[in-house]
Every structure is written in C-alpha cells, then in structure tokens.
C-alpha positions as CSV (number, residue, x, y, z in Angstrom):
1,X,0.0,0.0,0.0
2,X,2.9,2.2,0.8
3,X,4.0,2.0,-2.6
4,X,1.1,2.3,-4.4
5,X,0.5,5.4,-2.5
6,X,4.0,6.6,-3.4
7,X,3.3,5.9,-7.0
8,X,0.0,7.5,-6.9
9,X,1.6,10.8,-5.7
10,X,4.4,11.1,-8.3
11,X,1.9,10.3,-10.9
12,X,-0.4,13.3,-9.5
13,X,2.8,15.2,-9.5
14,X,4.0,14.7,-12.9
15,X,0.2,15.3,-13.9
16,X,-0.1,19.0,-12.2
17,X,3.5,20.0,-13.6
18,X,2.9,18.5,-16.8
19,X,-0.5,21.0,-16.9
20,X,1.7,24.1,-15.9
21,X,3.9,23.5,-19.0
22,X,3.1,26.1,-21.5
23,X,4.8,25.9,-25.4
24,X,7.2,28.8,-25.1
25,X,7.3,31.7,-27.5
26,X,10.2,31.0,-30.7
27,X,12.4,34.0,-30.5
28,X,14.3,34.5,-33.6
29,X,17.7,34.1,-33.7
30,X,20.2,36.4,-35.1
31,X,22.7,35.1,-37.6
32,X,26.6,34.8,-37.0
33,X,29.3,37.8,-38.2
34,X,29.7,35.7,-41.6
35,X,26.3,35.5,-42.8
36,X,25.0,39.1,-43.7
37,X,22.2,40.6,-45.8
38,X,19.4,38.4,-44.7
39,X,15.9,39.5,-46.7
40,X,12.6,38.6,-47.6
41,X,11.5,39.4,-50.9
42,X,8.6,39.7,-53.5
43,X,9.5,40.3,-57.2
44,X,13.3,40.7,-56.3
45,X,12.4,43.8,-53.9
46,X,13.3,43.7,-50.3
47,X,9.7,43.2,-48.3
48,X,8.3,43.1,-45.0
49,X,7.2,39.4,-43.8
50,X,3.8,39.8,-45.1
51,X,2.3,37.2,-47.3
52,X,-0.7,36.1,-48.9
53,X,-1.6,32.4,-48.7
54,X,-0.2,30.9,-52.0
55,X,1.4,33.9,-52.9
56,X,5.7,33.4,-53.7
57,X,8.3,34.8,-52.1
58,X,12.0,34.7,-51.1
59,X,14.3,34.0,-48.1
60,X,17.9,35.6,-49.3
61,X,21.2,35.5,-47.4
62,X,25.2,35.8,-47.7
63,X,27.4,33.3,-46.1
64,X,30.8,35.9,-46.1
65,X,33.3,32.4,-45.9
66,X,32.2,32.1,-49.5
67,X,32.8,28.1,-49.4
68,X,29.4,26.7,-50.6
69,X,28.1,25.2,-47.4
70,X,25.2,23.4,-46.9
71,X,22.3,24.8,-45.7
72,X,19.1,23.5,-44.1
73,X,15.5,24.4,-43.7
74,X,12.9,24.1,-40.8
75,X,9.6,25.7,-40.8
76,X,7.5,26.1,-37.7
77,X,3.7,27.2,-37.3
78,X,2.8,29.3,-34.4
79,X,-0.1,30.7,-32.6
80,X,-0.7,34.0,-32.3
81,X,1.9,34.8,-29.2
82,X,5.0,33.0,-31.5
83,X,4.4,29.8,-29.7
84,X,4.0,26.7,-31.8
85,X,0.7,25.9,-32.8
86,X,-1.4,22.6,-31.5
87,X,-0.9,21.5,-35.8
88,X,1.1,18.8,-36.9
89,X,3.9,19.0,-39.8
90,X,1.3,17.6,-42.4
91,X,-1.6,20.2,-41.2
92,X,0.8,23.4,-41.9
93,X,3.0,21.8,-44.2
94,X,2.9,20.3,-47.8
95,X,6.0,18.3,-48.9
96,X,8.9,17.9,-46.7
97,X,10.6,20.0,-43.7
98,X,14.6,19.9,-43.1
99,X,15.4,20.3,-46.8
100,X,18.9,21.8,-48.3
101,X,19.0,25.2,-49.8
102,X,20.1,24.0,-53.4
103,X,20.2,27.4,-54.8
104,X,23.3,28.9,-54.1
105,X,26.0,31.3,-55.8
106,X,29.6,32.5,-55.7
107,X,29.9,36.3,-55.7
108,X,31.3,37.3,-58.8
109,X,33.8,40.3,-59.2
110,X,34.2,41.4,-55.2
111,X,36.6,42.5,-53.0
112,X,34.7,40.3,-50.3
113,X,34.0,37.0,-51.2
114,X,30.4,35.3,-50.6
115,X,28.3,32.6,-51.3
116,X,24.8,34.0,-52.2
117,X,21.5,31.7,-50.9
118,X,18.1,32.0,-52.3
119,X,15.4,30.1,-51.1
120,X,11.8,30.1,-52.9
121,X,8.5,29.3,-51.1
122,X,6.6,27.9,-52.1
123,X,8.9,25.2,-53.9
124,X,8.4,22.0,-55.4
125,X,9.0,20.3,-52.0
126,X,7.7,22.7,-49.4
127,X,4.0,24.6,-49.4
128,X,2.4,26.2,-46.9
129,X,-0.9,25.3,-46.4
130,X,-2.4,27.3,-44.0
131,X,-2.2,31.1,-42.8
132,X,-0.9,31.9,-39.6
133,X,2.4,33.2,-37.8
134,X,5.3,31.1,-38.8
135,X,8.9,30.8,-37.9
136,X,11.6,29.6,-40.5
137,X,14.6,28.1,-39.0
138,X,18.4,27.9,-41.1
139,X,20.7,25.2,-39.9
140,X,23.6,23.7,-40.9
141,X,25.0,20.4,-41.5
142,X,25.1,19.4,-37.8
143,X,21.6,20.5,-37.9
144,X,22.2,23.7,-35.4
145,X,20.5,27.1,-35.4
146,X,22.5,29.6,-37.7
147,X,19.9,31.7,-37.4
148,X,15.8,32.3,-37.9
149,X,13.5,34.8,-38.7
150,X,9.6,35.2,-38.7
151,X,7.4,35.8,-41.0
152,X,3.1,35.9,-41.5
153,X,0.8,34.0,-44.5
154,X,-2.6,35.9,-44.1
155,X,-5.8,35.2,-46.0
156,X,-8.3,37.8,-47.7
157,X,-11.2,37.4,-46.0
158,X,-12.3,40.8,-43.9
159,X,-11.5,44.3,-44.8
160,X,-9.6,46.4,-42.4
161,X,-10.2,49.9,-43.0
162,X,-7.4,51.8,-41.2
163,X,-6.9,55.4,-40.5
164,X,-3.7,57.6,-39.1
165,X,-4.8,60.6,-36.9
166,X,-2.9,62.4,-34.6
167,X,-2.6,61.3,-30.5
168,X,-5.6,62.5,-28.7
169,X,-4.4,63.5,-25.4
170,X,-2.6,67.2,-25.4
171,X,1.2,65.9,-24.0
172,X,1.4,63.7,-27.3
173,X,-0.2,65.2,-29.8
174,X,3.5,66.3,-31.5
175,X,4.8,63.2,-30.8
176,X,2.5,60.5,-31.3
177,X,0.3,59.0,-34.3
178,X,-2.8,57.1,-33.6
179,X,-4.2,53.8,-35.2
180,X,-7.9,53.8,-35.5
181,X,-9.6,50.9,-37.9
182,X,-12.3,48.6,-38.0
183,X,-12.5,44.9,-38.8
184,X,-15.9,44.0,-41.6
185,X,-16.4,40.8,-43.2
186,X,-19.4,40.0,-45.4
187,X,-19.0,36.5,-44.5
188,X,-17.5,35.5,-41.2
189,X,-19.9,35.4,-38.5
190,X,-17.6,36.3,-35.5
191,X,-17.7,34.3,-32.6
192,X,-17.1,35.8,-29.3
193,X,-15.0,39.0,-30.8
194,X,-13.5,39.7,-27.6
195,X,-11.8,36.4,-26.9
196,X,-11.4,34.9,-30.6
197,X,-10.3,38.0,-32.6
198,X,-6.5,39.4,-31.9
199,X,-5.1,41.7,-33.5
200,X,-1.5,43.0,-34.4
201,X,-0.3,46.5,-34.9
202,X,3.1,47.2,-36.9
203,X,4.6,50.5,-37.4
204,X,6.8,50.0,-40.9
205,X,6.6,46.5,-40.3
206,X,9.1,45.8,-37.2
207,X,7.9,42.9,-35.6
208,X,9.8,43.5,-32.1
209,X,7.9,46.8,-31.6
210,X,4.6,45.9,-32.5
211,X,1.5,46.4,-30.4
212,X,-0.4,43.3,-29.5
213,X,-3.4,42.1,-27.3
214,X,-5.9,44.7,-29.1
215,X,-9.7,44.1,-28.2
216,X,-12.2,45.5,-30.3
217,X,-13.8,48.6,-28.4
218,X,-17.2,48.0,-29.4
219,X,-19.5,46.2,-32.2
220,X,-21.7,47.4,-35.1
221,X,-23.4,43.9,-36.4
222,X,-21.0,42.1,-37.6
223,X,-18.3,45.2,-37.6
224,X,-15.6,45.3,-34.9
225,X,-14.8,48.8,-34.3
226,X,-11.2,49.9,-33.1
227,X,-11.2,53.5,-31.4
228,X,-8.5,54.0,-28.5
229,X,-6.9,56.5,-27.4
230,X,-3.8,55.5,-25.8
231,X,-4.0,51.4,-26.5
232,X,-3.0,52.2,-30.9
233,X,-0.4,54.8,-30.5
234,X,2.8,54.8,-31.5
235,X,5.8,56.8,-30.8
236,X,6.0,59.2,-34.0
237,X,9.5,58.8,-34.5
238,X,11.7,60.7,-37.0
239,X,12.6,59.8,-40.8
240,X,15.0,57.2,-41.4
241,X,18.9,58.4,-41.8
242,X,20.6,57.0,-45.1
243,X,23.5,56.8,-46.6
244,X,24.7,55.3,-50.5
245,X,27.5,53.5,-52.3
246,X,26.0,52.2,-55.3
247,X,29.1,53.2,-57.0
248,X,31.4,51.6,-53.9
249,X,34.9,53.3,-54.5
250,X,33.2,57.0,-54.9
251,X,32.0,59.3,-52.0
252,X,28.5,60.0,-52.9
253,X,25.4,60.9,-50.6
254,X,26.4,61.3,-46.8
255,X,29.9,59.4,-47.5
256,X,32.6,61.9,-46.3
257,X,35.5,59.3,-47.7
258,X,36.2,56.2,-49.0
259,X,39.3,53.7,-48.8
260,X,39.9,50.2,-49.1
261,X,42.5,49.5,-46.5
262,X,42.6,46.2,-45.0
263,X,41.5,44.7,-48.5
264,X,37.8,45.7,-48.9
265,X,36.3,49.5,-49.1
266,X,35.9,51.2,-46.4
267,X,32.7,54.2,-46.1
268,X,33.3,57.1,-43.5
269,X,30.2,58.6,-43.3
270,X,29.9,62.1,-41.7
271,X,29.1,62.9,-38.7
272,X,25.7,62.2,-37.4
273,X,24.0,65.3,-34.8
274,X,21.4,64.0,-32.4
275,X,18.0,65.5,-33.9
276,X,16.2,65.6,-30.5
277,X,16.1,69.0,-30.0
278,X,15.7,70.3,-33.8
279,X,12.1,70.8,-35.2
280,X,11.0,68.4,-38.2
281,X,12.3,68.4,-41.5
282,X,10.6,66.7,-43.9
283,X,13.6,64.0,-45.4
284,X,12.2,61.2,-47.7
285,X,13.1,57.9,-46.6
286,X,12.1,53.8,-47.2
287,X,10.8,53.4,-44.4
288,X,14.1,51.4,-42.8
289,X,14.3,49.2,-46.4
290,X,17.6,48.7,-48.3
291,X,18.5,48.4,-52.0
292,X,21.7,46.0,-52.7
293,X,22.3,47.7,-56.0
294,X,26.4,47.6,-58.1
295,X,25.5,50.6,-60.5
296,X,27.8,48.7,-62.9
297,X,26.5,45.2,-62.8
298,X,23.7,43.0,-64.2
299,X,23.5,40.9,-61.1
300,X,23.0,42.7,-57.8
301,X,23.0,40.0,-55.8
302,X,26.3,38.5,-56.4
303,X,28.2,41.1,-58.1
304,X,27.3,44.1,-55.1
305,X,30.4,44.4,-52.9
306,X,30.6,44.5,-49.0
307,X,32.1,47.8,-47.5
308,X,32.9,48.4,-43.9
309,X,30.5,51.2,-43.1
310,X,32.2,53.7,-40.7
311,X,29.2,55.7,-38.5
312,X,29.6,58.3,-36.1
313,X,27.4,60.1,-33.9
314,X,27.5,62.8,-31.8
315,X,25.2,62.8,-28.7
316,X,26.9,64.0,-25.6
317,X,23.6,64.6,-23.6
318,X,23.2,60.2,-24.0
319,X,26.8,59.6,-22.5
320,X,27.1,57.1,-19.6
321,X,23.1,56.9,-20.3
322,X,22.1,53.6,-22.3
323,X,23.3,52.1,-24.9
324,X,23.0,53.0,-28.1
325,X,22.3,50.7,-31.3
326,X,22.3,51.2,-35.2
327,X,19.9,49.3,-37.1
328,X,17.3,49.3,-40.2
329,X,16.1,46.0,-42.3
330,X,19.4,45.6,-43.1
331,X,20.2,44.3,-39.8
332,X,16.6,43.2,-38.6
333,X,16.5,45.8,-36.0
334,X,18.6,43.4,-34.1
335,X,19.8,45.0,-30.7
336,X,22.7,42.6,-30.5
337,X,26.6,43.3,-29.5
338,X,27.5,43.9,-33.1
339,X,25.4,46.2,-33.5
340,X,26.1,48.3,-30.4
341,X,28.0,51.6,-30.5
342,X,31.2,52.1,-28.2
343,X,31.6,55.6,-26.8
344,X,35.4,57.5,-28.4
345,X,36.2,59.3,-25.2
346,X,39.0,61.2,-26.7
347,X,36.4,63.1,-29.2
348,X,33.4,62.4,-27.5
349,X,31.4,60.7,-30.3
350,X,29.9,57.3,-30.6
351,X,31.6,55.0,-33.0
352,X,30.8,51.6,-35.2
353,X,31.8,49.7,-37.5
354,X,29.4,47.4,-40.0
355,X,29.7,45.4,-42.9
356,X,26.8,46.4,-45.0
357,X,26.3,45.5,-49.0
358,X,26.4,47.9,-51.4
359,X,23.5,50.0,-52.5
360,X,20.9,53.0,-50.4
361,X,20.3,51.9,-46.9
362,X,18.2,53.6,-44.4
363,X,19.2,53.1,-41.0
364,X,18.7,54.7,-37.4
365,X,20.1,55.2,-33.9
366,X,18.1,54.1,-31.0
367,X,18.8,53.6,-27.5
368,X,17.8,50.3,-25.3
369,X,18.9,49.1,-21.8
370,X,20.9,46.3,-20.8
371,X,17.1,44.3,-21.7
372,X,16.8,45.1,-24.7
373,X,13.8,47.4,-24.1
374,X,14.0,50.7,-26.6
375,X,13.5,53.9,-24.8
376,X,11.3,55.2,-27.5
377,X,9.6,58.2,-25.4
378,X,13.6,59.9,-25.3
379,X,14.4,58.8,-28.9
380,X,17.7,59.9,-29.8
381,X,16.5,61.8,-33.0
382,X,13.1,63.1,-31.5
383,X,9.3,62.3,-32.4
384,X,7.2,64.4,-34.5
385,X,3.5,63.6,-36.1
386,X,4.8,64.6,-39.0
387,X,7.0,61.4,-39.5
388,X,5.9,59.1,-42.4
389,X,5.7,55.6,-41.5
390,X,3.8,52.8,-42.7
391,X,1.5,50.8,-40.4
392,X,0.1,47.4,-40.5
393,X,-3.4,45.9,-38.6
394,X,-2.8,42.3,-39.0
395,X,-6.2,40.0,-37.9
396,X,-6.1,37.1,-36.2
397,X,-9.0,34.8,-35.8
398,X,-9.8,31.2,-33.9
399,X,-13.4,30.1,-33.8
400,X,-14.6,27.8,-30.8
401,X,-13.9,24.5,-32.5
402,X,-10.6,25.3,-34.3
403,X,-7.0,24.3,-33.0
404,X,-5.2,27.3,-34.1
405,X,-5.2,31.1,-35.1
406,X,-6.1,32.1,-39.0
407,X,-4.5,35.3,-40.3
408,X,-8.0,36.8,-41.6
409,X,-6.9,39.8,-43.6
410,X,-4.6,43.2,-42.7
411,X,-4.7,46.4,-43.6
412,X,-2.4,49.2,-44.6
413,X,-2.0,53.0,-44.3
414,X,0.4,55.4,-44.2
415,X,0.6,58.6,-42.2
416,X,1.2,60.8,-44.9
417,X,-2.3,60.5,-45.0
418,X,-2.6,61.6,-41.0
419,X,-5.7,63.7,-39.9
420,X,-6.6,64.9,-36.8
C-alpha cells in the first residue's frame, strides 16, 4: 500500500507539472558575423514578412566564408503569441521539412568574397498550407540554429479599413500617431470578438515593436470597431537616416571618404547630430528598407560588394546613459553586440563599425537598456506627427472548435495620410 500510495503521488505530481507546461514563445535568432544581408522578398524587392496564402516569395542571405556550405530548412507554425501551434507538420506543411537550400552562388567580381542563398516558397517540395504566424529556421549540416527569422501568411477574408490621426491626449499630440480601424467581413460570423479575434499592430513593419493584445472597443453587427486613445499609439519617430554606395569606391550621398585599406572599401560617413532638440524636417526615406544595387553590374546580388560602413554620432547629452544601437532592415533591428556603438572618449562621439552590401540603406540610432527594451519616449532623434511611417493591422481569428489562429486579412495606411 505504501508503494502504491508513493506511485500515486508522483503520478499526481507529474500530472499538475505536466498542466503548468506552457509551449514557449520562438524568438528568432540572429545570424553569426559571416552570414549578412538576410531579406525577404517579393518580385526581387526587399519586403516586410507579409504574405498572402499561396502567394511566392523569397528568403535571401550571404554566407561571407564564400565556401558553398550546406544549408538546411525548418519551418515552424505558431499561434498567435510565436508559440507553436497545437498542428502537426502535415496540417501546416505540404511536402517535406529539413530540406537543403540547393540554390546557391559565388559572388562574382568582389573584393569580399560570398556565397549567395536563395530560397523560394513555395517550392516543389515545401507549401504552406495554411495562414498563420510562422517561424523559419536555417541550420547547418550538424543540424544547429544559424539563425531564424519570422514571418506571417494571411488570408483575404475581412477588410480592415485603417486610419492615421494624430494622439488624442494634449502631451502627445507632436509626438505620437494614432491607429484607429475597424475589422468587416461580409462572411465570417464572429464568434465571441473579444476572446477569438486578436489583433497586431506594426509600425513599418518591425515585428519587435509591435503592439499586440488589441480588443475590439465596441460592435456594429458584424463590424468590430477599433477607437482607442492610448491602446494604438505609436511613438512618431523621426525619418530614417541613409547613406549610398552604389558606386562603392566614390563618396557620394552622406559618404565623407572612401578607402579600401585592410583589403575591402571602407565608407566614412559624416558625422551624425542627435535631432532631439531640432524641429521636423521633412527628409524622404524607405521606411528602414535597403537596395543591394552595383551601378555597374547586371546581377546585384552577387556582383554588389561588401564595404565596412564607418558611423559616427555625436550625442553628448546620451553619454554614460544607455546604450545606443544602429539598425534598419538591413540588420533586422537586431539589438545585439555587433550592432552596439562604443563611446570615443577622446572626441566624444559614438563609434561603429558594420559590414553592409552595397547600395541605399536607411538606417537609425536608438537607445535600449541592458534588456533590450528601446526607450522610445527619449528617442535619440526626436518624435514628431509629421513622421511618415507605414502601419500594418494584421487580424487574427480562432473560432470555438478550431485548433489554431487564422491570419484573416490586414490592412495598410500610411501617415502621410494623418488627420486629426
């Protein structure tokens, strides 16, 4: 008896942790120094992870060893919160998962050599086949982690009329923009709104700042309605800094000098001011995008050169404060070490080095603590309604009986566009 009651109890206790355990959130993982130039594309132009089910797209990279490794697949379905969905392989996934990367190519022409990987989905042996939030995992040959990245497959089914007005309450209305939208569908029924319908706010499509957890304020029929005040705003921001090489041994736009000591070019870029304190100026950017672009090639994605790029800021008010990052798409607004700028005590200015591929890239400075949490209320170049970004409602749905969340539609507005 003594033993079966001992049994009993470790059974009971395996039963109650086994309940607590709750599928984790993927993070993504950021690639190693020697792959650079990771992208998602549509029509050979640089894209945020967007998708239409069935529609085609790309997953790009540069491996800078240049020595034709293999490189493995793994793609993922998650719910709504990046954890992985109750589907199997074979509800998500036509074909096969772990596949090699056959499409590869040297770089052709450069002072820094690369191997070039494209990867096309869907492809004769991988389709999705369902929308949702999904991770895509590269590994190689001893099946490890190189790196990840996420991206969403939504369907067409509701309309998501979305509107950019100013903030509402008087302290931000210079600095912040406002999301207000609605979500209509001639032919989904909702089922409890509040509980089954999530939704996912992007401001120029950065996944690691979006807003999430979004209830629908009220109902008209069938119409969720979306009017907040503080719960859809966003930090305004400022435009995008940029600099380009296209032409990588001539100084052109915001390149003070070029080099090519140590065996590649090098790009000085001039001095960067903090912008905090100066009013708006209206500065057309990409939104954070990039162009890889050789002026004199055919190619662009294996003849475009690497360049160290050589940034440098001047922000004495932020010394001994936080730290302070550069990023843009071209980097996945990663806040990692390599990214991190280190403080030139001698002329007080912040310093970095990057190797970045040829072409126009928008970048910016932001500041984040030891977490990793961005300080966007004391941005480094200031916020201002008059920013333009591009925003993003992505709707995510999960009737009663269903097993996983359905990307139902998005929708898309700029601010250029803002009212009040």
């Amino acid at each position: 008896m003594k033993c079966m009651s001992t049994r009993f109890k470790i059974m009971f206790v395996c039963a109650f942790l086994g309940g607590q355990l709750v599928a984790q959130p993927i993070t993504e993982v950021a690639p190693p120094y020697n792959i650079q130039t990771v992208t998602f594309q549509v029509n050979n132009q640089n894209t945020v992870p967007l998708f239409a089910l069935g529609d085609a797209f790309k997953l790009q990279f540069d491996d800078l060893f240049g020595n034709e490794a293999n490189y493995y697949y793994q793609i993922i379905h998650c719910d709504y919160d990046w954890s992985p969905s109750q589907l199997s392989r074979n509800e998500y996934l036509g074909g096969f998962n772990d596949q090699r990367i056959l499409d590869y190519t040297n770089s052709f022409n450069t002072l820094q050599i690369y191997s070039h990987y494209n990867l096309q989905i869907p492809n004769k042996t991988t389709q999705l086949l369902v929308s949702g939030n999904y991770v895509i995992k590269i590994l190689n040959e001893d099946r490890d982690v190189v790196f990840s990245r996420r991206f969403i497959v939504y369907e067409n089914l509701v309309s998501v009329p979305l509107q950019v007005k100013r903030a509402r309450n008087v302290q931000d209305v210079n600095r912040k923009q406002n999301l207000d939208f609605a979500v209509k569908s001639p032919t989904i029924l909702f089922q409890n709104p509040l509980q089954n319908v999530k939704v996912l706010l992007l401001q120029n499509g950065q996944l690691n700042t979006g807003i999430t957890d979004i209830k629908p304020m009220y109902t008209i029929g069938n119409d969720l309605i979306y009017k907040y005040d503080v719960e859809t705003q966003f930090w305004g921001g400022n435009e995008f800094r940029y600099f380009e090489n296209k032409d990588v041994r001539v100084a052109t736009n915001n390149i003070a000098r070029i080099d090519s000591n140590g065996g590649i070019y090098n790009a000085h870029l001039y001095t960067d001011e903090a912008r905090k304190e100066l009013p708006y100026t209206y500065n057309p950017d990409i939104n954070g995008n990039f162009l890889v672009k050789n002026i004199g090639s055919e190619r662009n994605e294996v003849e475009a050169d690497y360049a160290w790029v050589f940034f440098t800021l001047s922000a004495p008010s932020y010394f001994d404060n936080k730290d302070i990052y550069i990023n843009g798409m071209f980097n996945n607004y990663a806040l990692s070490p390599g990214n991190k700028m280190e403080y030139n005590a001698k002329d007080a200015v912040y310093e970095k080095a990057l190797m970045i591929k040829q072409g126009f890239t928008n970048y910016q400075y932001c500041i984040a603590d030891a977490n990793g949490n961005i300080d966007q209320e004391n941005a480094l170049d200031g916020n201002h309604f008059q920013t333009e970004n591009d925003y993003f409602a992505i709707v995510y749905y999960k009737e009663n009986s269903q097993r996983y969340y359905r990307v139902i539609g998005k929708g898309q507005a700029t601010s250029i566009d803002i009212i009040n």
